[in-house]
C-alpha positions, -999 to 999 in steps of 0.1 A, spaced: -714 -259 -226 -710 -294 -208 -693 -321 -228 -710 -355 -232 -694 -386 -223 -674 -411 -246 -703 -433 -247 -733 -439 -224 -746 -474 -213 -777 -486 -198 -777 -513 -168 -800 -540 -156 -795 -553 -121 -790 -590 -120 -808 -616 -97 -783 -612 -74 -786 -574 -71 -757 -568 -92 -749 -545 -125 -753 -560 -156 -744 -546 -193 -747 -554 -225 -712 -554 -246 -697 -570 -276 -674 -597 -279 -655 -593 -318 -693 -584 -324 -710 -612 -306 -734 -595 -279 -731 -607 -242 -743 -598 -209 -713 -587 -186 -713 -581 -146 -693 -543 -138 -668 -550 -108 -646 -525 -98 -630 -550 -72 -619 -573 -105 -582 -570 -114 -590 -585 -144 -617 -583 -173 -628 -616 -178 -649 -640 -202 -668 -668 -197 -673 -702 -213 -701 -694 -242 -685 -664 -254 -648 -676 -250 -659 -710 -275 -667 -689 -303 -632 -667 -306 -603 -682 -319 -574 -659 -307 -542 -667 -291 -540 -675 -251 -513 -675 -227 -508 -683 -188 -505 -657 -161 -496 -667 -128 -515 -697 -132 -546 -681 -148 -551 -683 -185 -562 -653 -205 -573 -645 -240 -553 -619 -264 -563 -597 -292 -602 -592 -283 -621 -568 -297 -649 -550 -270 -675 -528 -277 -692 -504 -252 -721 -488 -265 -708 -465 -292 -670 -472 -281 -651 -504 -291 -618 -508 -275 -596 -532 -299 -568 -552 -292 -580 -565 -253 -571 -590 -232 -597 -606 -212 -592 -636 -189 -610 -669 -192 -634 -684 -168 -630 -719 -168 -661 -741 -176 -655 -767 -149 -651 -733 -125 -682 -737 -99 -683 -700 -103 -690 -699 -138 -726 -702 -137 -724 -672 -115 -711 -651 -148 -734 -647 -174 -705 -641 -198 -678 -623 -181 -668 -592 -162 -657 -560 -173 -630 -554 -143 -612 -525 -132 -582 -525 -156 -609 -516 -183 -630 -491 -161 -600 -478 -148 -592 -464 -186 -620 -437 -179 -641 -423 -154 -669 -443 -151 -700 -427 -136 -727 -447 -124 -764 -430 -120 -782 -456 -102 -815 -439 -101 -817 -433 -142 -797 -474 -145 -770 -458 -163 -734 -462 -165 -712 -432 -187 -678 -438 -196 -661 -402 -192 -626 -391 -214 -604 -379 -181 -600 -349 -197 -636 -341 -197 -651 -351 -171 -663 -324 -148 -669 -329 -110 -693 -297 -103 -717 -310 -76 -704 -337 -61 -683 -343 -34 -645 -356 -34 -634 -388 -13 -596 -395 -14 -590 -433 -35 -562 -453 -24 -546 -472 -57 -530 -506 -59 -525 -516 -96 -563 -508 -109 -584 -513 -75 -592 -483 -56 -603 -481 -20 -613 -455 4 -606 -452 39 -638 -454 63 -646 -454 99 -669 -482 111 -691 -482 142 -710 -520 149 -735 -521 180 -716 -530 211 -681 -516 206 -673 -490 225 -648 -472 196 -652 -469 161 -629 -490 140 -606 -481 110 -610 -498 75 -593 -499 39 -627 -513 18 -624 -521 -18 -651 -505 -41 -666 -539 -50 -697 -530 -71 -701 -568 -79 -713 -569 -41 -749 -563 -32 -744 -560 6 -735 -525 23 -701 -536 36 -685 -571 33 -650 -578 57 -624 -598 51 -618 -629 69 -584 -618 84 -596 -580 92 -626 -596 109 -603 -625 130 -584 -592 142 -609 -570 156 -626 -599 174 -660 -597 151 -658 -637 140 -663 -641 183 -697 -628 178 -703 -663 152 -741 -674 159 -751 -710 141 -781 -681 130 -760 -656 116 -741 -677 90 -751 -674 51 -733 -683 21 -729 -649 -2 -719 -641 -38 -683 -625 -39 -677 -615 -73 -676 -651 -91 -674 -672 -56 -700 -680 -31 -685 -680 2 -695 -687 40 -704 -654 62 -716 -638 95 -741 -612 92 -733 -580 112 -766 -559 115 -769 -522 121 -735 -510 111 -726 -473 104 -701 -466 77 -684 -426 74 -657 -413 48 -656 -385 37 -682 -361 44 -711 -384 47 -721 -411 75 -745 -441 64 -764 -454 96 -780 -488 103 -766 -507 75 -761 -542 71 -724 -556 72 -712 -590 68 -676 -609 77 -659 -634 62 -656 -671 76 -629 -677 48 -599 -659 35 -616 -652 3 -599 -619 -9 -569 -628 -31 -547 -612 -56 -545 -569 -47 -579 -573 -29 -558 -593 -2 -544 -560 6 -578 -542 13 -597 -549 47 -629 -553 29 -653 -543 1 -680 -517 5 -707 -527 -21 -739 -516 -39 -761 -514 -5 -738 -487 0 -728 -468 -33 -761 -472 -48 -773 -440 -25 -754 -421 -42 -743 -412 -79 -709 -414 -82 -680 -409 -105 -648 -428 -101 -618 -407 -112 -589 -432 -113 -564 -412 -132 -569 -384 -104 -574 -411 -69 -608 -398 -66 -640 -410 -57 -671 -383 -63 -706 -387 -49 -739 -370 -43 -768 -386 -25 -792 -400 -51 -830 -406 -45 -826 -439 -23 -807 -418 4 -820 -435 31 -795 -436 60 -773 -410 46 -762 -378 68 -735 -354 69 -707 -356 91 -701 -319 108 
């Protein structure tokens, strides 16, 4: 007999194509954005008024102690969440925080796009029958996977270390200094720039159409890629060469196994561009 997850969630998808979830805050309900490319949970102005709890300064960033969080049936006690400044222009792009990887990473998280649910799994329970395994590469709570990318008019594929960035609604989003390296800020076009949402930031971009992403077994053709015109990745994300986001991941259900550097999938029902790599 299967076991059930700890507790099972239901999403929404945000404006900006984004996963949104409903939590407690010491009881008060909010609306939180998942980001597995977050090193930190955070919370934002409205909800951060109303608790009176000790703070204290990290590395320049200022964080509330002793919260109390609950995630559907689960509430994890005693967390510490850090604080989105109201005069931050991002704030507005937080409807009250982010639940980052240092919580996620406390479980494996399975996401099942198709049904817009999210469970939170005991490591010890979870069970990977039917999906496939993808190697994760750790530093501190973000995990990346190693892909091969192949953009229209180079002759050889080219290596990447991408982030999971689930707070990302594009297919695959570069890093300004990976990008500079492999010449793909020489193909800048006045037309191609945008400004994108990057977790709580927007930030300039070039778009890069029709590019196919493979790790693991699978191979995701014609998707749309974009490269940073700013160094925008900071903290542990400075170390990965980009983000593959939601465009991406939501083809598949997937299961994030941090404690064993995992990554499980299986093609959901919007597969479109997904094949297997023989």
């Amino acid at each position: 007999m299967c076991a059930d997850p700890l507790t099972r969630v239901e999403f929404r998808w945000s404006p900006q194509g984004r996963i949104e979830i409903s939590v407690q805050v010491d009881g008060v309900p909010g609306i939180f954005v998942v980001d597995t490319a977050a090193e930190w949970s955070a919370i934002g102005p409205r909800l951060a008024a109303v608790l009176h709890h000790p703070k204290d300064l990290v590395r320049g960033r200022e964080f509330v102690n002793d919260v109390d969080i609950g995630l559907g049936g689960v509430v994890l006690r005693h967390q510490r969440l850090a604080l989105v400044s109201s005069d931050d222009s991002s704030s507005a792009l937080v409807p009250d925080g982010v639940i980052g990887a240092d919580l996620l990473g406390r479980f494996v998280p399975e996401i099942d796009f198709d049904a817009r649910r999210l469970s939170f799994w005991t490591p010890s329970e979870f069970r990977s029958r039917g999906y496939t395994a993808v190697p994760l590469d750790r530093e501190g709570w973000l995990a990346f996977i190693n892909v091969t990318l192949r953009l229209p008019d180079e002759p050889s594929p080219i290596r990447a270390r991408l982030a999971l960035g689930t707070a990302v609604a594009s297919d695959v989003l570069l890093g300004y200094s990976f990008a500079g390296d492999h010449g793909l800020l020489d193909r800048d076009q006045r037309e191609t720039r945008e400004t994108i949402t990057l977790g709580q930031r927007s930030v300039q971009a070039i778009r890069l159409p029709n590019v196919g992403i493979a790790f693991g077994r699978w191979a995701i053709d014609g998707t749309e890629g974009w490269a940073l015109r700013e160094p925008a990745l900071h903290g542990l994300l400075g170390e990965a060469d980009g983000l593959i986001g939601l465009g991406a991941l939501r083809r598949f259900k997937l299961a994030i196994d941090y404690p064993r550097n995992t990554l499980y999938l299986r093609p959901g029902r919007a597969k479109g561009g997904i094949r297997v790599l023989k």
